[in-house]
C-alpha atoms as an extended CHARMM CRD file, in Angstrom:
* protein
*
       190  EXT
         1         1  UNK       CA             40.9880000000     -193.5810000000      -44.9310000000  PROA      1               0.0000000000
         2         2  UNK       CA             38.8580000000     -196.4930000000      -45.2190000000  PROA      2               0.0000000000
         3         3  UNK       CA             39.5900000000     -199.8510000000      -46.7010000000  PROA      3               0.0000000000
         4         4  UNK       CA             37.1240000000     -200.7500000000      -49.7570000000  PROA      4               0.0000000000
         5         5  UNK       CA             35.2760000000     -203.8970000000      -50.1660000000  PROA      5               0.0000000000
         6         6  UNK       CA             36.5460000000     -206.4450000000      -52.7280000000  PROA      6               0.0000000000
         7         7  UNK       CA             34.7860000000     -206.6540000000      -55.0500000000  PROA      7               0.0000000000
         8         8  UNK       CA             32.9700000000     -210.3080000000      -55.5450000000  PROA      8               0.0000000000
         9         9  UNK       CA             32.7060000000     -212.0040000000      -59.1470000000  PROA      9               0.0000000000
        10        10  UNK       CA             29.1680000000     -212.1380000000      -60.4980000000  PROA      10              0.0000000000
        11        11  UNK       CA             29.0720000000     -215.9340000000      -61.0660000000  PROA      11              0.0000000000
        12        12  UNK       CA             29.8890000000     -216.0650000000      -57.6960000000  PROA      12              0.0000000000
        13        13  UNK       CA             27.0280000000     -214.1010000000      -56.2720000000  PROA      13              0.0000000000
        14        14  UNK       CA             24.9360000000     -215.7580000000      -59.1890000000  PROA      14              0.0000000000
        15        15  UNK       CA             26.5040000000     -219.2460000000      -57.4140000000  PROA      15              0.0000000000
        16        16  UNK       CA             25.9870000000     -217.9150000000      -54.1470000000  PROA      16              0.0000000000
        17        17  UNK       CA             22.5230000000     -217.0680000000      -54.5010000000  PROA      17              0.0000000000
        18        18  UNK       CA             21.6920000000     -220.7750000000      -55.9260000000  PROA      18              0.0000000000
        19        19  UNK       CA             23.1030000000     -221.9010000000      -52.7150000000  PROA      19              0.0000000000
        20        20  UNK       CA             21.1390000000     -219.7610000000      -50.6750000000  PROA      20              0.0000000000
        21        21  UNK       CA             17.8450000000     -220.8260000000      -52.5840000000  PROA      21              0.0000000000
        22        22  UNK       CA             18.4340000000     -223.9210000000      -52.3960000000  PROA      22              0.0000000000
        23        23  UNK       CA             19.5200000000     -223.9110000000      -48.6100000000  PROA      23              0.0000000000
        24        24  UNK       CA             23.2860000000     -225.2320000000      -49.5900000000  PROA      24              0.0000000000
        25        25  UNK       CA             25.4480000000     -224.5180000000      -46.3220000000  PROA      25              0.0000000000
        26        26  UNK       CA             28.9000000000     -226.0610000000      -47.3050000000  PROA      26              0.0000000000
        27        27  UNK       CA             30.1570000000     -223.2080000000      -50.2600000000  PROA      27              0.0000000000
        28        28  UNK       CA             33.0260000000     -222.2320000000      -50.7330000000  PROA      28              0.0000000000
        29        29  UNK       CA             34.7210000000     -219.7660000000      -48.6430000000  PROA      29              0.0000000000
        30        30  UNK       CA             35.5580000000     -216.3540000000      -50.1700000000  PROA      30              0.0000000000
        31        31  UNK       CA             39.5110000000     -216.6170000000      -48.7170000000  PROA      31              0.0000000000
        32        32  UNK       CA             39.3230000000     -219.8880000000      -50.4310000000  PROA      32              0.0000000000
        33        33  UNK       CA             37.6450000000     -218.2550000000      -53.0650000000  PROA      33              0.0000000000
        34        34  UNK       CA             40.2710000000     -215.8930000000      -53.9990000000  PROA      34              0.0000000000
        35        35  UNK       CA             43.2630000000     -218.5590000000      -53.6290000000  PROA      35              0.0000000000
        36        36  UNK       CA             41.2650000000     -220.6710000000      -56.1740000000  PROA      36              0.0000000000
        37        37  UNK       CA             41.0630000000     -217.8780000000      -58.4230000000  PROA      37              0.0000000000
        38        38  UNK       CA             44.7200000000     -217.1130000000      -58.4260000000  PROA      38              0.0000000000
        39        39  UNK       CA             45.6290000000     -220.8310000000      -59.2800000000  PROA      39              0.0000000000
        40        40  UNK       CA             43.1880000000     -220.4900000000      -62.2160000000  PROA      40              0.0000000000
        41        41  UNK       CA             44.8090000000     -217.0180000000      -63.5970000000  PROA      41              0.0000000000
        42        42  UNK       CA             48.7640000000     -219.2480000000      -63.2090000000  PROA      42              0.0000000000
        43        43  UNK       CA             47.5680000000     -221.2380000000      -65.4550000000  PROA      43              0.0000000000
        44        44  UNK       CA             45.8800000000     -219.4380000000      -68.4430000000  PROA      44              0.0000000000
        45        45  UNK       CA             45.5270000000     -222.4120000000      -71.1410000000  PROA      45              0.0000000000
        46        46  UNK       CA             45.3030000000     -225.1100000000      -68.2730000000  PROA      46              0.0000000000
        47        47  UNK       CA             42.9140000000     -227.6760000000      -68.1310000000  PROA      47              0.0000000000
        48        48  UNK       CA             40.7140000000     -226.8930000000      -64.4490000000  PROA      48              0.0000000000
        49        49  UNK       CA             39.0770000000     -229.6190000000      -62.5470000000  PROA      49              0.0000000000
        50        50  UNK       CA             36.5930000000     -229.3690000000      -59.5520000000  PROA      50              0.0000000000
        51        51  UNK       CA             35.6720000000     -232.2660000000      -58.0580000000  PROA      51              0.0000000000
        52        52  UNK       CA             32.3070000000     -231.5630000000      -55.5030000000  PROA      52              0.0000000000
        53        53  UNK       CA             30.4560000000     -228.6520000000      -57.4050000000  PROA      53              0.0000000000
        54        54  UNK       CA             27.7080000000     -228.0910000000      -54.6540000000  PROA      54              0.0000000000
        55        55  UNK       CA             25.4480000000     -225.0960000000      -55.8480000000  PROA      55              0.0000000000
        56        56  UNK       CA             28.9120000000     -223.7570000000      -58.2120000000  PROA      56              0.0000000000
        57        57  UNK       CA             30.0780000000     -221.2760000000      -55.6950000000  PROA      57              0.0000000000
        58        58  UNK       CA             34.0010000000     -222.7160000000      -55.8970000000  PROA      58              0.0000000000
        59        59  UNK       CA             33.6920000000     -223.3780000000      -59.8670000000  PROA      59              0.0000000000
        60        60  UNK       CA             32.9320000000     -219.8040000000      -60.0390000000  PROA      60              0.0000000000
        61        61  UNK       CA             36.0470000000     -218.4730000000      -57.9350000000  PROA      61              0.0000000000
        62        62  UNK       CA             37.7160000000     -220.6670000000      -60.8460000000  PROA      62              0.0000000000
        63        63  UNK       CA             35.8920000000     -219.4800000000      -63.7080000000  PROA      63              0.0000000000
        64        64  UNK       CA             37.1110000000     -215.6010000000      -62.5630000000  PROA      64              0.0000000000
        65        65  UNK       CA             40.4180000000     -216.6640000000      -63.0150000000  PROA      65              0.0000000000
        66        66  UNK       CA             39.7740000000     -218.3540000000      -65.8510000000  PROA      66              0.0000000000
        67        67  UNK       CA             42.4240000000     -217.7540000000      -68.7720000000  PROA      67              0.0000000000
        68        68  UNK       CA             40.8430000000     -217.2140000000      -72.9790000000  PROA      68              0.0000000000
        69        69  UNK       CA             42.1680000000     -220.4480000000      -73.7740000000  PROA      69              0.0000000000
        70        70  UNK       CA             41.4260000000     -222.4440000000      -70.3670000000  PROA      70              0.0000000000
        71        71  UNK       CA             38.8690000000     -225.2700000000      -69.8000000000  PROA      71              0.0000000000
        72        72  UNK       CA             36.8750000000     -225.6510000000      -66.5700000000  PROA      72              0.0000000000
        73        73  UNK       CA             35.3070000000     -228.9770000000      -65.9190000000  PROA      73              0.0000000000
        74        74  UNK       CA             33.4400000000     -229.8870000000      -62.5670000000  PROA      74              0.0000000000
        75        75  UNK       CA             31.2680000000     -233.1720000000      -61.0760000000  PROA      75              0.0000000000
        76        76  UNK       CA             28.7530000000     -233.0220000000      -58.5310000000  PROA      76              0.0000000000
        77        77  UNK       CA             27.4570000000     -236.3240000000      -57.4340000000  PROA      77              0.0000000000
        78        78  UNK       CA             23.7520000000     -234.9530000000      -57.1360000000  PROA      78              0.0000000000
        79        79  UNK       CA             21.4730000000     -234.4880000000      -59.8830000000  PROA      79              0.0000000000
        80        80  UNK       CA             20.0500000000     -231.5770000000      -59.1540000000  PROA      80              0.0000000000
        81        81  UNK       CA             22.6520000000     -229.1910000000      -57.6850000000  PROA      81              0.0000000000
        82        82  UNK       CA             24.4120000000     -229.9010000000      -60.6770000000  PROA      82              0.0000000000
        83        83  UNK       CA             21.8450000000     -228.3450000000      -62.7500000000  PROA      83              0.0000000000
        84        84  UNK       CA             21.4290000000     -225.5890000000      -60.8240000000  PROA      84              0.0000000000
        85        85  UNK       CA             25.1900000000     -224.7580000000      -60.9890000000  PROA      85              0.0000000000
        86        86  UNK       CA             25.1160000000     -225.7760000000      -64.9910000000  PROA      86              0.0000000000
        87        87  UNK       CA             22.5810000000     -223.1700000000      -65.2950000000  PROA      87              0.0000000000
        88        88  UNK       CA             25.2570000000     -220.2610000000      -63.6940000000  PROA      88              0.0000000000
        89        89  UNK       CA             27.3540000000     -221.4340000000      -66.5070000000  PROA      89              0.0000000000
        90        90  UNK       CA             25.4510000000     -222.0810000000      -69.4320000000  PROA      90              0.0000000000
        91        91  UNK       CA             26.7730000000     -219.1750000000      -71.5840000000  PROA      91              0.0000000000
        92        92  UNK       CA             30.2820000000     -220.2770000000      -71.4480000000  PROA      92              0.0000000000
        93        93  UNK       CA             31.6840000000     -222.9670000000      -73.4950000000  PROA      93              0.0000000000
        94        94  UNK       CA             34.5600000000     -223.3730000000      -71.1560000000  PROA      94              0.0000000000
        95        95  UNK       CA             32.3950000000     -224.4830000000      -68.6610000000  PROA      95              0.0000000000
        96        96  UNK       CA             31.6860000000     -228.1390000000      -68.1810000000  PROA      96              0.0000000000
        97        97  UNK       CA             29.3070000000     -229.1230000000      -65.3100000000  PROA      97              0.0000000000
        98        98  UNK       CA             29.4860000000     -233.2890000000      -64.9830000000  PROA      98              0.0000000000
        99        99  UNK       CA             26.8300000000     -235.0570000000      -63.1310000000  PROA      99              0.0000000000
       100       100  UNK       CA             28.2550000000     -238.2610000000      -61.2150000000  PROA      100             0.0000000000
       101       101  UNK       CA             31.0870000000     -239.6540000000      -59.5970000000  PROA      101             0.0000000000
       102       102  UNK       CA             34.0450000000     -237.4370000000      -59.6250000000  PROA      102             0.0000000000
       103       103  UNK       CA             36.1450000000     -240.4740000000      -61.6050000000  PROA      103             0.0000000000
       104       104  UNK       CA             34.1560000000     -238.8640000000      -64.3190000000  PROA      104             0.0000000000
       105       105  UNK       CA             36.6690000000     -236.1770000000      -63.9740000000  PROA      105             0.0000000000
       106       106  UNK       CA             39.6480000000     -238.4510000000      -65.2580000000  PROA      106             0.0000000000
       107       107  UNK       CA             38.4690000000     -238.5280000000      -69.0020000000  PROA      107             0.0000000000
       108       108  UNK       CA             39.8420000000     -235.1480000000      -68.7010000000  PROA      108             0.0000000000
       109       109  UNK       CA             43.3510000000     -235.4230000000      -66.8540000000  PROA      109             0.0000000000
       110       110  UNK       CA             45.7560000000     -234.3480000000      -66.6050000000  PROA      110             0.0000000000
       111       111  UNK       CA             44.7050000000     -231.2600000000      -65.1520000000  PROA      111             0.0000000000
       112       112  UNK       CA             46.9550000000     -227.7770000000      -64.2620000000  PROA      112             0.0000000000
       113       113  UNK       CA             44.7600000000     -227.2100000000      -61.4460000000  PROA      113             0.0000000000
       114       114  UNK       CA             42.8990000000     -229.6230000000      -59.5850000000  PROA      114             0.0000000000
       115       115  UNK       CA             40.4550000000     -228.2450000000      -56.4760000000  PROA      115             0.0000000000
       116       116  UNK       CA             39.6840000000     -231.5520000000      -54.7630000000  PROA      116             0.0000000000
       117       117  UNK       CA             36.7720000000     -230.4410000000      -52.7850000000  PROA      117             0.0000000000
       118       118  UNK       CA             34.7580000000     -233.8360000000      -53.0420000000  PROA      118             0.0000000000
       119       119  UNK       CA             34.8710000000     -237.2640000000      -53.8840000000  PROA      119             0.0000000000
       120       120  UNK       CA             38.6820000000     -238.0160000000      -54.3590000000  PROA      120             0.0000000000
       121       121  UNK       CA             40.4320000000     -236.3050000000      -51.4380000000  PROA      121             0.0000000000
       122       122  UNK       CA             39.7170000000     -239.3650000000      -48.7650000000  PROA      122             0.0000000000
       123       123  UNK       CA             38.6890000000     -242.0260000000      -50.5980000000  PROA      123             0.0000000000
       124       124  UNK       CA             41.5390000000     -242.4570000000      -53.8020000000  PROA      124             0.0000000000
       125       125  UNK       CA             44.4890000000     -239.5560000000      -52.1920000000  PROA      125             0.0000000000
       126       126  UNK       CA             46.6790000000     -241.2600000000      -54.6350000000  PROA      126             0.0000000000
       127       127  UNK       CA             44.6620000000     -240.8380000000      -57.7620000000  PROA      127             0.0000000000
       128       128  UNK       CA             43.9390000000     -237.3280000000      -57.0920000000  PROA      128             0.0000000000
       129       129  UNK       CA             48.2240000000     -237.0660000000      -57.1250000000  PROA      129             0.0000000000
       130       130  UNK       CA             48.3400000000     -239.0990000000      -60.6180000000  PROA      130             0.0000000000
       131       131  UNK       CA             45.7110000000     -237.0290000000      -61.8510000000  PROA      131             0.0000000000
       132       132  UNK       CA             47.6270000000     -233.4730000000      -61.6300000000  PROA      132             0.0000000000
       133       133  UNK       CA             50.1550000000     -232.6610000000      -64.7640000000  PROA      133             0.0000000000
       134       134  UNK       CA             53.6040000000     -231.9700000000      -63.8380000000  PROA      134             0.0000000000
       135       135  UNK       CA             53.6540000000     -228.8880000000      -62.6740000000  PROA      135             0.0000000000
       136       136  UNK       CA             49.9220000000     -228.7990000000      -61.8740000000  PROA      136             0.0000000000
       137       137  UNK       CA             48.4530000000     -227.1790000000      -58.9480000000  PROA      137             0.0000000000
       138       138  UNK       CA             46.1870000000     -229.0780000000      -56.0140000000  PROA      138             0.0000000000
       139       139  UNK       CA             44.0820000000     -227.0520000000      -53.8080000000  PROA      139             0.0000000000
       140       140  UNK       CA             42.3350000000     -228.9880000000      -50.8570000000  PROA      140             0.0000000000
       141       141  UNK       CA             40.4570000000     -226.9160000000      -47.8420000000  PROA      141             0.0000000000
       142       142  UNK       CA             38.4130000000     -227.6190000000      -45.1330000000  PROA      142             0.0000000000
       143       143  UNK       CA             40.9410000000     -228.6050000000      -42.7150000000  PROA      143             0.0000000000
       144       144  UNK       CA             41.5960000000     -227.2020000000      -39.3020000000  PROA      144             0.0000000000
       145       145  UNK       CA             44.6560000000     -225.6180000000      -38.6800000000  PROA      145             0.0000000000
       146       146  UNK       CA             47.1140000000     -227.6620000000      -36.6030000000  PROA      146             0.0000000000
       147       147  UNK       CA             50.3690000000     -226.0110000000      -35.0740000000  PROA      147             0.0000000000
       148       148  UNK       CA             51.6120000000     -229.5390000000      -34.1160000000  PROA      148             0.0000000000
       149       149  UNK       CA             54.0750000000     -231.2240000000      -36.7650000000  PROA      149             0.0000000000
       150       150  UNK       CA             53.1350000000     -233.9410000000      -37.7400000000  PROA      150             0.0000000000
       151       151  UNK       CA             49.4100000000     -232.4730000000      -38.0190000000  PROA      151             0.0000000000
       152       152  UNK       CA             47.1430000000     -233.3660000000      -35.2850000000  PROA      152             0.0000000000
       153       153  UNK       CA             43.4370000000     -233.1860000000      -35.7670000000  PROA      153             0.0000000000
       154       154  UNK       CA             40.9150000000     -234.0030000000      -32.3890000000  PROA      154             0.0000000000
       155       155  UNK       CA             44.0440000000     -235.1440000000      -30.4860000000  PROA      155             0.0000000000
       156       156  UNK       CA             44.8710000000     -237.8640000000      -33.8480000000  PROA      156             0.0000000000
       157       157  UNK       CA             47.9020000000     -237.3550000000      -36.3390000000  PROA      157             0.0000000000
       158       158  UNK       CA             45.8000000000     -236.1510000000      -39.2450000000  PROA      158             0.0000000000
       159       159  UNK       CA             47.0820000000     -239.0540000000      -42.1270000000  PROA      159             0.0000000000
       160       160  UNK       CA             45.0400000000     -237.3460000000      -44.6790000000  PROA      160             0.0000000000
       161       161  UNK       CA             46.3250000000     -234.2230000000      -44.7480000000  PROA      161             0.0000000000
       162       162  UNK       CA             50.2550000000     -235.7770000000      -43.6260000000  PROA      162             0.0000000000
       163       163  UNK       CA             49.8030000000     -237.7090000000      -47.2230000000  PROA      163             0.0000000000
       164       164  UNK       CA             49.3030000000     -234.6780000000      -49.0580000000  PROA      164             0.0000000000
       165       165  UNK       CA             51.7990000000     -232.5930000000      -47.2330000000  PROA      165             0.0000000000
       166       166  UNK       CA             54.5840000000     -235.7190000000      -47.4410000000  PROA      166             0.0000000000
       167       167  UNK       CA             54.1920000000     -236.8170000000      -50.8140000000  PROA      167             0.0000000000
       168       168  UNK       CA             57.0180000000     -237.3220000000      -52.9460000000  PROA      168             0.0000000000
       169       169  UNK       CA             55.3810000000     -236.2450000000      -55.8600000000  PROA      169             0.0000000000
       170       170  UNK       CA             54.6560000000     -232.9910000000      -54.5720000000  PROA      170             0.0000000000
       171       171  UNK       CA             55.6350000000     -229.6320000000      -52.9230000000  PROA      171             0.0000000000
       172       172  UNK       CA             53.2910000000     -228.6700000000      -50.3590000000  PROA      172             0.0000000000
       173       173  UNK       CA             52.3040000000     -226.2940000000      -48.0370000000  PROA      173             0.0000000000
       174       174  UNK       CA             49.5260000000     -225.7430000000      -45.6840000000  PROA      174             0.0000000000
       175       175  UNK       CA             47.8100000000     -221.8530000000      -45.8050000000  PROA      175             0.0000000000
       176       176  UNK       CA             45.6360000000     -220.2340000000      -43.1210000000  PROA      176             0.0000000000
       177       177  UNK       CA             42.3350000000     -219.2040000000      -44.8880000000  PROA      177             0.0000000000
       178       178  UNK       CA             40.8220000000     -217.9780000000      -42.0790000000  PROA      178             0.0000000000
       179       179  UNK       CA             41.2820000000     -218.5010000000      -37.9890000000  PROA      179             0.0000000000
       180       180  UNK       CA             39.8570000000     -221.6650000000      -38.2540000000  PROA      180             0.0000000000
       181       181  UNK       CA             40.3050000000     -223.4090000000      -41.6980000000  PROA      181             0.0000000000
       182       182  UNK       CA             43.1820000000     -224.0150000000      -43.4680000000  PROA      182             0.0000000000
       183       183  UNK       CA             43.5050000000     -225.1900000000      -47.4080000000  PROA      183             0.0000000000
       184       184  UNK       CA             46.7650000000     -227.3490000000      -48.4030000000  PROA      184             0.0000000000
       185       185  UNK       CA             48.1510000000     -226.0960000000      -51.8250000000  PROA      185             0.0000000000
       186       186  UNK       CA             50.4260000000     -227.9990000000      -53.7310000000  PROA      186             0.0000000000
       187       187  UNK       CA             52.4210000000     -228.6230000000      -57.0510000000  PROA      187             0.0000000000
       188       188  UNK       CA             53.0840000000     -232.0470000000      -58.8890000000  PROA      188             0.0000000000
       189       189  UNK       CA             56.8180000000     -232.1840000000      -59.4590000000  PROA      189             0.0000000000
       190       190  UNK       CA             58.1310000000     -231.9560000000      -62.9290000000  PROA      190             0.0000000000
């Protein structure tokens, strides 16, 4: 018996193959992928953010989780992958694609689910917190898995991800997403 392939959105190859025409190397990963999906589906009338669109490949792992009565908004700093991704989503009124900083973002908040993949997770950690509703979900990846407490990255306790993981606002946990990356998930306390 063989295992069959999952099977992979069509905004996201649609996403995925903007990235690859444009030569975009830092999309989403599918495990990533599939967690963002899942915190999209929890919350089926939420409000989504993305912050750090790229060529659209993690807004649409959100968008296939995307609830009826949902609302996806997402900033991307440059012009013109912004476009590019606005064009993967142009038939769907749920779908906002923001061009700018990712403060943009917070004319929207509070959000149910909040993937932090840009501007935000180093720069204002503590904004990105006030910006999730209680009981809203934060997904952050590209870390390297640490099996150190506190978190070590290159030899250094890793204060980003300690911030996220310690905050009193939040219960958080750190998931493998593959060998090498992990993602920290977490939800704002009621």
């Amino acid at each position: 018996m063989t295992v069959a392939e999952r099977a992979v959105p069509a905004r996201v190859v649609a996403a995925e193959r903007v990235a690859s025409e444009t030569g975009f190397t830092k999309s989403c990963l599918p495990e990533v992928g599939r967690l963002l999906s899942l915190a999209a589906a929890a919350k089926p009338d939420g409000v989504i953010a993305e912050s750090g669109t790229g060529s659209g490949v993690g807004t649409a792992w959100l968008h296939s989780g995307l609830g009826a009565d949902a609302y996806l908004v997402t900033v991307e700093r440059d012009e013109e992958p912004a476009r590019r991704a606005a064009d993967v989503f142009a038939d769907d009124a749920r779908v906002s694609v923001l061009t700018g900083d990712w403060r943009l973002l917070e004319q929207h908040a509070p959000f149910d689910v909040f993937f932090c993949d840009g501007g935000g997770k180093r720069d204002d950690p503590r904004r990105v917190v006030e910006m999730l509703a209680p009981g809203g979900l934060l997904v952050l990846d590209d870390f390297t898995p640490s099996p150190h407490w506190p978190p070590r990255f290159e030899g250094e306790v890793d204060e980003l991800r300690l911030f996220y993981l310690t905050h009193p606002s939040l219960d958080a946990t750190e998931v493998l997403t593959t060998p090498g990356s992990s993602a920290v998930v977490a939800a704002r306390r009621v």
